[in-house]
RODO-2510 file (C-alpha; in nm, 4 decimals, decimal comma):
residues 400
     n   res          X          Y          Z
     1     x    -2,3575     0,6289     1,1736
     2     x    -2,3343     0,6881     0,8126
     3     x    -2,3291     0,4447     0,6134
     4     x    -2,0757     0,4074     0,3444
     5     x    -2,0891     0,1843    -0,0139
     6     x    -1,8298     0,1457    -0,2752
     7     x    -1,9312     0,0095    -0,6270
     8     x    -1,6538    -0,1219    -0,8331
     9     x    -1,6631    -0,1456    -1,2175
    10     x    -1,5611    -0,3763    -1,5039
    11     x    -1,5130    -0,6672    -1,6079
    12     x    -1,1082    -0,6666    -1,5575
    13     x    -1,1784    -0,6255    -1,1828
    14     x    -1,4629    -0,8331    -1,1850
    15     x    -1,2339    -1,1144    -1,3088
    16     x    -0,8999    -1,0575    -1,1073
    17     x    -0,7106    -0,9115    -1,3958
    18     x    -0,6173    -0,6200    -1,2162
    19     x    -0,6265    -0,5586    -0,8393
    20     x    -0,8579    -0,3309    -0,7243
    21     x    -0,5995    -0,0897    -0,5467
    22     x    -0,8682     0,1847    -0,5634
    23     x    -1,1008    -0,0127    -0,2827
    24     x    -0,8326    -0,0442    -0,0444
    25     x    -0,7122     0,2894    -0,0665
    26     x    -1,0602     0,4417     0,0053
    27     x    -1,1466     0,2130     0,2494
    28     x    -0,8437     0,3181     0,4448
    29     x    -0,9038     0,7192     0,4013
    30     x    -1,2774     0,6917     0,4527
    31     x    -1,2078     0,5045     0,7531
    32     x    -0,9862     0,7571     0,9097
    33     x    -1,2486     1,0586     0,7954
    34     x    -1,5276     0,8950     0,9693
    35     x    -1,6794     0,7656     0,6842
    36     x    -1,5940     0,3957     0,7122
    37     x    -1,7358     0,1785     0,4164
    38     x    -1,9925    -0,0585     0,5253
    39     x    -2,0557    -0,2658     0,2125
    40     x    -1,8476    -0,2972    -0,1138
    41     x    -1,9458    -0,5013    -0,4524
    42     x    -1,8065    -0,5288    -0,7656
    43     x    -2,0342    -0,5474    -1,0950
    44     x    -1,8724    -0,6035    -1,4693
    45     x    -1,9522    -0,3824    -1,7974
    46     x    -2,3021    -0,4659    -1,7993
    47     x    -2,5783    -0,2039    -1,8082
    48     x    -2,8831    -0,3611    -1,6590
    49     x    -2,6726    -0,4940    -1,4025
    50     x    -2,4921    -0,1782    -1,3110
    51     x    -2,8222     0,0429    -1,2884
    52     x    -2,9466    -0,2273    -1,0472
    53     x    -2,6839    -0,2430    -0,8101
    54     x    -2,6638     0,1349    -0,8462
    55     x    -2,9939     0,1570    -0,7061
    56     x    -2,9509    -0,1227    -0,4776
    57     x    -2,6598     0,0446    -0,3447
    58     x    -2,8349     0,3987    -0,3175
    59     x    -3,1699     0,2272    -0,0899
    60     x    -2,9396     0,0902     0,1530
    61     x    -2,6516     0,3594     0,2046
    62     x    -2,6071     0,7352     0,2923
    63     x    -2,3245     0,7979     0,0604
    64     x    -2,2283     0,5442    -0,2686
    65     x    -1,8750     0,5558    -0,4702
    66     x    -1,9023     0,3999    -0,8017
    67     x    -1,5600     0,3966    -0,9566
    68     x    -1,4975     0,3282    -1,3251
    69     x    -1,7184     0,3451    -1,6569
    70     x    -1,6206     0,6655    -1,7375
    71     x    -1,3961     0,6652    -2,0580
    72     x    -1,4802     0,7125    -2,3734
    73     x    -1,5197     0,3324    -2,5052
    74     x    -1,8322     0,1144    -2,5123
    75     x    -1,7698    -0,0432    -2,2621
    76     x    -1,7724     0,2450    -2,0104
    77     x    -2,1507     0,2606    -1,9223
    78     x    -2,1704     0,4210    -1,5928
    79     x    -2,3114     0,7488    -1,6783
    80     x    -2,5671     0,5720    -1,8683
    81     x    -2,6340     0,3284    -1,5939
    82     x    -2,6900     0,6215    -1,3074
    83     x    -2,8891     0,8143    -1,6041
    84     x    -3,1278     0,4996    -1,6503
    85     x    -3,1583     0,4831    -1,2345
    86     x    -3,2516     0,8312    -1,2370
    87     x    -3,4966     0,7655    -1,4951
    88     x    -3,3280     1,0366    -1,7224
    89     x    -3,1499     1,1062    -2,0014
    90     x    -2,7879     1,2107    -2,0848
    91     x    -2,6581     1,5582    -2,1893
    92     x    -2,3746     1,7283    -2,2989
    93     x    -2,1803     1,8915    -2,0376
    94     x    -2,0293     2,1890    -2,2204
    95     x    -1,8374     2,3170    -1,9130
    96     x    -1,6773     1,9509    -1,9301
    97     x    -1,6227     2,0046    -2,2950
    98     x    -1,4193     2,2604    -2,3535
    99     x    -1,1865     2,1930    -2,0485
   100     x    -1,1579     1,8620    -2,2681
   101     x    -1,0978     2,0467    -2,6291
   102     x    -0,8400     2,2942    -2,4350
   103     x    -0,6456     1,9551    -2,3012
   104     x    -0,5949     1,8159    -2,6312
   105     x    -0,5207     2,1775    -2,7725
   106     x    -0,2580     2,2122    -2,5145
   107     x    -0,1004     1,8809    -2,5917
   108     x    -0,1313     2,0092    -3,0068
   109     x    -0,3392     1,6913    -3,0888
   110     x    -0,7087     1,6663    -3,1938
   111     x    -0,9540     1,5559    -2,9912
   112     x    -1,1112     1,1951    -3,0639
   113     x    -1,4926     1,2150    -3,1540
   114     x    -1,5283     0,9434    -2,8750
   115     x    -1,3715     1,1589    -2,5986
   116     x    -1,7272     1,3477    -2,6736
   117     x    -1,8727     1,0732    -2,4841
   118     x    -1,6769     1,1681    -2,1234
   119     x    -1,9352     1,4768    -2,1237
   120     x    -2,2445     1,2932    -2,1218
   121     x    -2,3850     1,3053    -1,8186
   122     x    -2,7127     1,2773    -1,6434
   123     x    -3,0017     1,5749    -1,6738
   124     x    -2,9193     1,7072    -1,2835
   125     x    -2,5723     1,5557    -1,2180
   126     x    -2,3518     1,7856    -1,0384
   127     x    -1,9715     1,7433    -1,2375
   128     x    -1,6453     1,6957    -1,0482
   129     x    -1,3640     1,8460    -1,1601
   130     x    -1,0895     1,6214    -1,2986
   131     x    -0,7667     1,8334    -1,3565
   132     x    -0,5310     1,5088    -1,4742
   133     x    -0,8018     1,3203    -1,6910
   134     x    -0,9987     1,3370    -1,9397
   135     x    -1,2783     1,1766    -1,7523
   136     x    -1,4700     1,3751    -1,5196
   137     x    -1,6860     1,2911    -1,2353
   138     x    -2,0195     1,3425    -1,1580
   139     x    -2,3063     1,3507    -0,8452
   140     x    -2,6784     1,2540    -0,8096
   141     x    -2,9060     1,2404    -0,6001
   142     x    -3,0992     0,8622    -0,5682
   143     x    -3,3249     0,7805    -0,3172
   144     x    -3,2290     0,9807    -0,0543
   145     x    -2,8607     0,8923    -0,0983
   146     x    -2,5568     1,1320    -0,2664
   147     x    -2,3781     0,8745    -0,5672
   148     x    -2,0544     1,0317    -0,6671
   149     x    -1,9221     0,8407    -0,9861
   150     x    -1,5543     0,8852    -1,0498
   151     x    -1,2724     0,7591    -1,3092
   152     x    -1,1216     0,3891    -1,2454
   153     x    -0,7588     0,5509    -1,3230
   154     x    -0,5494     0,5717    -0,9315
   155     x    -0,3989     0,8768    -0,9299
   156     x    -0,7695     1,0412    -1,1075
   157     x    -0,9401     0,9104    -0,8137
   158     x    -0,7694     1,0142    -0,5384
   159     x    -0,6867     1,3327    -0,6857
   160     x    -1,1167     1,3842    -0,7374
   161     x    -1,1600     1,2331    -0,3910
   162     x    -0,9095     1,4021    -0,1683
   163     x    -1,0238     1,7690    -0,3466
   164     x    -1,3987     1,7325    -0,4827
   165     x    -1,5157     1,4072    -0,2422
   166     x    -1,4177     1,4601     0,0612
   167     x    -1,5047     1,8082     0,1126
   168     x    -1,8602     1,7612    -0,0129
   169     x    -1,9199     1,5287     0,2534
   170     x    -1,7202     1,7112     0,5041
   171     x    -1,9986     1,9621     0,4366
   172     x    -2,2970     1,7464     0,3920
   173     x    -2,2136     1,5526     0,7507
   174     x    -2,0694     1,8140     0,9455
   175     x    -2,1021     1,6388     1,2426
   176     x    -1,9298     1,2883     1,1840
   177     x    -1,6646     1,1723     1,4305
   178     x    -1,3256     1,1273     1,2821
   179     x    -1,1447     0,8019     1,3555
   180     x    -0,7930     0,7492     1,4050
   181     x    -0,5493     0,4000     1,3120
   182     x    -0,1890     0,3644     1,4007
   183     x    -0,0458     0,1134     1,2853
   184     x     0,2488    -0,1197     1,4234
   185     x     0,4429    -0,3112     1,1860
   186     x     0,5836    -0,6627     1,3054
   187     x     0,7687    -0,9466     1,1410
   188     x     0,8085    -1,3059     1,2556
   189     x     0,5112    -1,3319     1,4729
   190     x     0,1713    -1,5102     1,3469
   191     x    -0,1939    -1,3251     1,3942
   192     x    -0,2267    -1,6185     1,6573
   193     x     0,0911    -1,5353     1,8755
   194     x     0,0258    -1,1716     1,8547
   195     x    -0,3281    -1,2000     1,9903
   196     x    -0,1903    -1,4423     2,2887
   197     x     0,0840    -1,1313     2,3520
   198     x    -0,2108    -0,8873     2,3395
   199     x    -0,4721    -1,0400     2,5185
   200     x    -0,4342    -0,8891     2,8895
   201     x    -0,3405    -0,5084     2,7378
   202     x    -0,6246    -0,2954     2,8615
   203     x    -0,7942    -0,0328     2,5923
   204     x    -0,9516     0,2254     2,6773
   205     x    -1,3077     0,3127     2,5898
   206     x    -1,3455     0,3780     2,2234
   207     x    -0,9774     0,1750     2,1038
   208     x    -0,9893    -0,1438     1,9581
   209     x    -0,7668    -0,3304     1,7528
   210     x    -0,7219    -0,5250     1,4343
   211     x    -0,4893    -0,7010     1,2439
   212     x    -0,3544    -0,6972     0,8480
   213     x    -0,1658    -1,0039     0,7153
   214     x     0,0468    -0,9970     0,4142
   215     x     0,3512    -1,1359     0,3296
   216     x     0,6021    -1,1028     0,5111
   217     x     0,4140    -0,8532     0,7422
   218     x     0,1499    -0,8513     0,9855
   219     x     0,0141    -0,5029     1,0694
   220     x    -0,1387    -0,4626     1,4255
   221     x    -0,4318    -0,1782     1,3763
   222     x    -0,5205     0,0448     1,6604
   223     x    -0,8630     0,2107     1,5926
   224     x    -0,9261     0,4777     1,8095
   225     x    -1,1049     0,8807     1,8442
   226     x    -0,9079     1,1178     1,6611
   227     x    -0,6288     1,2344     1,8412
   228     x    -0,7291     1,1083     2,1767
   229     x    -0,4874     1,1157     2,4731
   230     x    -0,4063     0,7509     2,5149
   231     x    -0,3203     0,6961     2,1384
   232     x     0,0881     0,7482     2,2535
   233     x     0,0596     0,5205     2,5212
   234     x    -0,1844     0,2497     2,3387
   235     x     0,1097     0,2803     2,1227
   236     x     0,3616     0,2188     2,3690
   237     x     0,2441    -0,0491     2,5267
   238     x     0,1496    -0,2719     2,2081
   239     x     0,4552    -0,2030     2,0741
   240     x     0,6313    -0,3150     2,3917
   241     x     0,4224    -0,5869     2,4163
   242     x     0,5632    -0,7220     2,0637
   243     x     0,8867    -0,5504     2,1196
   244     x     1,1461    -0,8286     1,9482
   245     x     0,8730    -0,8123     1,6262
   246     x     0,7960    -0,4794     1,5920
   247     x     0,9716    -0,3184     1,3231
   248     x     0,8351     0,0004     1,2844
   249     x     0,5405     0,2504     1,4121
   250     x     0,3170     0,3889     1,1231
   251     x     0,5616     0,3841     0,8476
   252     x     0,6947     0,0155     0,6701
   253     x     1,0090    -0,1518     0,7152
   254     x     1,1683     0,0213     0,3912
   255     x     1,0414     0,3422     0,4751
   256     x     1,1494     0,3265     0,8253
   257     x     1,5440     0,2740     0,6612
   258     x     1,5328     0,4773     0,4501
   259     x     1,4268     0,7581     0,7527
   260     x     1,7536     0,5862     0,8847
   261     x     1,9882     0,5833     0,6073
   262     x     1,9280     0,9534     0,5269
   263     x     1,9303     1,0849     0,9143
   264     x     2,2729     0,9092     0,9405
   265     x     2,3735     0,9675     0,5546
   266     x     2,4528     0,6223     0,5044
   267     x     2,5394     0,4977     0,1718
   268     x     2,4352     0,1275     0,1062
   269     x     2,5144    -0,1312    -0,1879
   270     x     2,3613    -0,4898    -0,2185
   271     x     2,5602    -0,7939    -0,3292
   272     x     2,2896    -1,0606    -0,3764
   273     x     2,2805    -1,4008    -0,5105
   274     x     1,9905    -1,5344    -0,3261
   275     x     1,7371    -1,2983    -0,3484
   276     x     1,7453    -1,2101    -0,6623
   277     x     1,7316    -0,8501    -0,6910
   278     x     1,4557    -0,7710    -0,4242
   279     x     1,6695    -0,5756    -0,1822
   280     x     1,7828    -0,3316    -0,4786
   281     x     1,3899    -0,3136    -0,5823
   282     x     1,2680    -0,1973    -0,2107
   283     x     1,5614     0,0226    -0,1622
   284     x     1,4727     0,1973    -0,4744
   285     x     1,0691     0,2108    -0,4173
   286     x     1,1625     0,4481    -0,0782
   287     x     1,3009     0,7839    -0,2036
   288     x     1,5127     0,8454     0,0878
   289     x     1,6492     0,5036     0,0248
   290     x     1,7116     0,5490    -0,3232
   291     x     1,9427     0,8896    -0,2048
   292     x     2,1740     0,6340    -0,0547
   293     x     2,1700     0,3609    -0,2575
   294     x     2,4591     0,3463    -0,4487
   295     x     2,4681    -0,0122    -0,6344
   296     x     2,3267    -0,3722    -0,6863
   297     x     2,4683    -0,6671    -0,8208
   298     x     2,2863    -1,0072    -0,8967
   299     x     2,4798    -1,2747    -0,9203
   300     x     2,2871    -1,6234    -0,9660
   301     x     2,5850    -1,8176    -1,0984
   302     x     2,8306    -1,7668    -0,8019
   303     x     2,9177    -2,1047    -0,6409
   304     x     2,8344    -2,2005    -0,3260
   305     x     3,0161    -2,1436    -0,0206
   306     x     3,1841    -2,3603     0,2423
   307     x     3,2490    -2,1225     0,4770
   308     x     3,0777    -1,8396     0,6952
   309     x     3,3548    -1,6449     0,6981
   310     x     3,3905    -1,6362     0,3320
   311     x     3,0616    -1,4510     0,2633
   312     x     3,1947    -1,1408     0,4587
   313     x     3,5372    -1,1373     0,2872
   314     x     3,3472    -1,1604    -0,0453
   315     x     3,1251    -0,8417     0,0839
   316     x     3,4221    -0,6742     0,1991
   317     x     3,5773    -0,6411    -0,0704
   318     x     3,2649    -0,5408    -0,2903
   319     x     3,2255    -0,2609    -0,0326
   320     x     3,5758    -0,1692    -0,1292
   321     x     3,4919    -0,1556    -0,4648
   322     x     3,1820     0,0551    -0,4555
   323     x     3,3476     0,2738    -0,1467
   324     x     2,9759     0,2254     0,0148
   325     x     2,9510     0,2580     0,3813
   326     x     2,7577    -0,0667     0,4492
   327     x     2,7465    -0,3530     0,2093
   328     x     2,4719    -0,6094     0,2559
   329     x     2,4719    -0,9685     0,1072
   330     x     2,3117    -1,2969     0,0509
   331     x     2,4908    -1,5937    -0,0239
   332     x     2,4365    -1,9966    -0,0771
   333     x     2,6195    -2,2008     0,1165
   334     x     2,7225    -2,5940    -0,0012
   335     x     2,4573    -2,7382     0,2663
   336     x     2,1779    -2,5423     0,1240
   337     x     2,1702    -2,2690     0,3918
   338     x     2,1993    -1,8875     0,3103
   339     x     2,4695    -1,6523     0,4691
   340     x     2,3098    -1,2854     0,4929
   341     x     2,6201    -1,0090     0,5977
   342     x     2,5810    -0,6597     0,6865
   343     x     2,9698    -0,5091     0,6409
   344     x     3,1120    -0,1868     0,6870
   345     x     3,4935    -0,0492     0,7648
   346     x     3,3995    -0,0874     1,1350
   347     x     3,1610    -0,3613     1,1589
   348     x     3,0814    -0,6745     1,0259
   349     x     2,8029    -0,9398     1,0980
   350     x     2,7495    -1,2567     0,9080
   351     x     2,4187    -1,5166     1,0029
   352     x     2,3601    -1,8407     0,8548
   353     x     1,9826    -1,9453     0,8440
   354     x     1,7753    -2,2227     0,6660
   355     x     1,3894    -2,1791     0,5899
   356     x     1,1902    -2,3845     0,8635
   357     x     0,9249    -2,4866     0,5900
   358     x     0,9057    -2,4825     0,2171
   359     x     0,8387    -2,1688     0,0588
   360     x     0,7865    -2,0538    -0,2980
   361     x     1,1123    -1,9061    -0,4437
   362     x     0,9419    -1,5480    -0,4560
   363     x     0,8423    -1,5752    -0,0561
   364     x     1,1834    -1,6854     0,0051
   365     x     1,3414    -1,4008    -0,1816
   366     x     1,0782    -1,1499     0,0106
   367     x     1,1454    -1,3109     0,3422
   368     x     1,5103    -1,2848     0,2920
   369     x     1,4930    -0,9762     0,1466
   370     x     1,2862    -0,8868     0,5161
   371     x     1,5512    -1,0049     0,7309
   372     x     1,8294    -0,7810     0,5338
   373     x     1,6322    -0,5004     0,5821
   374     x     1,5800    -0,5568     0,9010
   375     x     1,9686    -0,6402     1,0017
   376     x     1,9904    -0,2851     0,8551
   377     x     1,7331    -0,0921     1,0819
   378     x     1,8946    -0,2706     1,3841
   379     x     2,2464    -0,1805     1,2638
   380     x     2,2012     0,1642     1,2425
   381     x     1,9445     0,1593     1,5448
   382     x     2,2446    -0,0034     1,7106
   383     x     2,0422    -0,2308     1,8447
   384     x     2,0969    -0,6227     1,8667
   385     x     2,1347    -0,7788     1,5291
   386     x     2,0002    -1,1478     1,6480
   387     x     1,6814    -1,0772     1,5203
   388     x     1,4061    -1,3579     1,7222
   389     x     1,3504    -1,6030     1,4268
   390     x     1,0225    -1,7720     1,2702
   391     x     1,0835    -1,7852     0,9075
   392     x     1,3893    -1,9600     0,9527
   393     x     1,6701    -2,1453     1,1970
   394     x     2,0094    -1,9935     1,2547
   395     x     2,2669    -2,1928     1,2858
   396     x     2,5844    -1,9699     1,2828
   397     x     2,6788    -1,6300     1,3603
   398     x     2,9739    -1,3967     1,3378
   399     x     2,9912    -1,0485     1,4978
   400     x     3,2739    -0,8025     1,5618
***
């Protein structure tokens, strides 16, 4: 098996000022390539410390990814750091520096004198191309291992991974064995109940599963061999298992409406006073959602409500006004409770739920936020809209 290690840089990652978005990401990729990461660490700006666990890194692993510590600052000391583990010194890349003086010309701004110090790199390092930076990557060899070193930026370090990574190692281990995860997406369930609903399913030789918890989600992982012929029915039955949870099959919740709203071209507006703007923020992260989004309002200074029925007159008549096909709403009620609607010329359901523990107001507006969604995917799934309930009691309906 080849083993995999992933060095992160600096000190804002060190110290949780950022989240390292980059880890996960590879992790994830690498996993499905065959090249699943065995051992990560994290090291701040600090030379010494960063040629050690360079060379740590390199005695104990086939491949190493150190990402960050390549901008032009003084705090960027990578290059320096693999140079000093190589027991070398640095040199100026000129390939690197022109495609860097051509950048800037293109943009009609002079190059910084500091940007000189992105072309340093070690005596023997193999560059990677880096066609949206300004920092480019680099290879050595260390003690028997391959140590690519590539830019901390997201979108620089996929791009250098998916097209100058990847393919190196593709070539280098021709003969790895490519893994597979599909992924089932559940709400309302706990890792705990899950597990109990999985524990007499089968797998065959080679599957296994796993399981991802984040608010308000909990991902069930099925690891198998790449494209083997029980992955549809692994699928199937897991799925079925969880069938009243399971919101969607290798695609999340928003994703999976907005698939919806665009197949059936389904213009939707949000009226919300409870959750604050969070249905309007997912519906415009999806871009097939966004195509059919027409409007949001937030309203935090309605009054409360007395009635059931009057939260879906209220969304009526704002689906009226925007001439949406489906309206969706959140409203407080005078007990404390929350009426969520889903309204359109045909259709209407109203439910009235309270949380069944305390919650921080941002969970609350992401759980709600969950279950709106969700009312949506059943609605045009035309499937039953009493959703089975953890987050919360219900304790009034209205359908028709």
């Amino acid at each position: 098996m080849i083993k995999v290690s992933m060095l992160s840089t600096g000190e804002e990652v060190l110290h949780g000022d950022i989240v390292d978005t980059n880890a996960s990401w590879l992790s994830e990729l690498f996993f499905e390539q065959g090249f699943a990461i065995h051992y990560r660490s994290t090291v701040g700006d600090q030379l010494e410390e960063l040629e050690n666990e360079i060379t740590a890194l390199s005695l104990k692993s086939d491949v190493v990814i150190v990402n960050g510590g390549l901008g032009p600052t003084t705090d960027d000391l990578s290059a320096l750091a693999a140079a000093r583990a190589l027991g070398v010194e640095l040199e100026l890349n000129q390939e690197w520096l022109e495609i860097m003086t051509n950048y800037f010309a293109r943009l009609g701004r002079p190059m910084a004198a500091s940007n000189d110090k992105q072309a340093m790199l070690p005596v023997g390092a193999e560059m990677l191309n880096n066609p949206v930076g300004t920092a480019c990557g680099f290879s050595i060899e260390l003690n028997n291992a391959v140590v690519f070193f590539t830019p901390g930026v997201p979108f620089e370090f996929k791009r250098m991974t998916t097209d100058e990574i990847l393919p190196r190692l593709k070539q280098r281990f021709p003969n790895v064995e490519r893994l597979e995860c599909n992924k089932v997406y559940t709400f309302g369930l706990g890792e705990s109940g899950i597990a109990d609903r999985l524990k007499s399913v089968k797998l065959p030789d080679g599957f296994s599963l796993g399981y991802r918890s984040y608010m308000p989600f909990i991902e069930v992982k099925i690891f198998s061999p790449y494209q083997d012929q029980n992955i549809e029915q692994v699928i199937e039955i897991i799925s079925g298992e969880l069938a009243e949870f399971t919101l969607s099959i290798n695609q999340p919740l928003i994703a999976a409406v907005g698939h919806l709203l665009d197949h059936s071209q389904t213009q939707i507006s949000a009226l919300e006073q409870v959750t604050g703007g969070e249905v309007a923020r997912s519906l415009s992260l999806d871009a097939k959602a966004q195509e059919q989004f027409v409007q949001s309002v937030v309203d935090n200074k309605a009054q409360p409500l007395s009635e059931l029925q009057d939260a879906l007159l209220i969304a009526d008549e704002y689906r009226q006004d925007t001439q949406s096909d489906i309206v969706v709403s959140s409203f407080r009620m005078e007990d404390g409770s929350i009426a969520l609607v889903l309204i359109s010329a045909e259709y209407h359901f109203a439910q009235q739920v309270s949380f069944t523990r305390d919650y921080p107001l941002k969970s609350q507006q992401i759980l709600l936020s969950t279950l709106i969604l969700d009312m949506v995917r059943r609605y045009l799934q035309q499937i039953s809209m009493l959703a089975t309930l953890s987050h919360f009691e219900r304790l009034a309906f209205i359908e028709g």
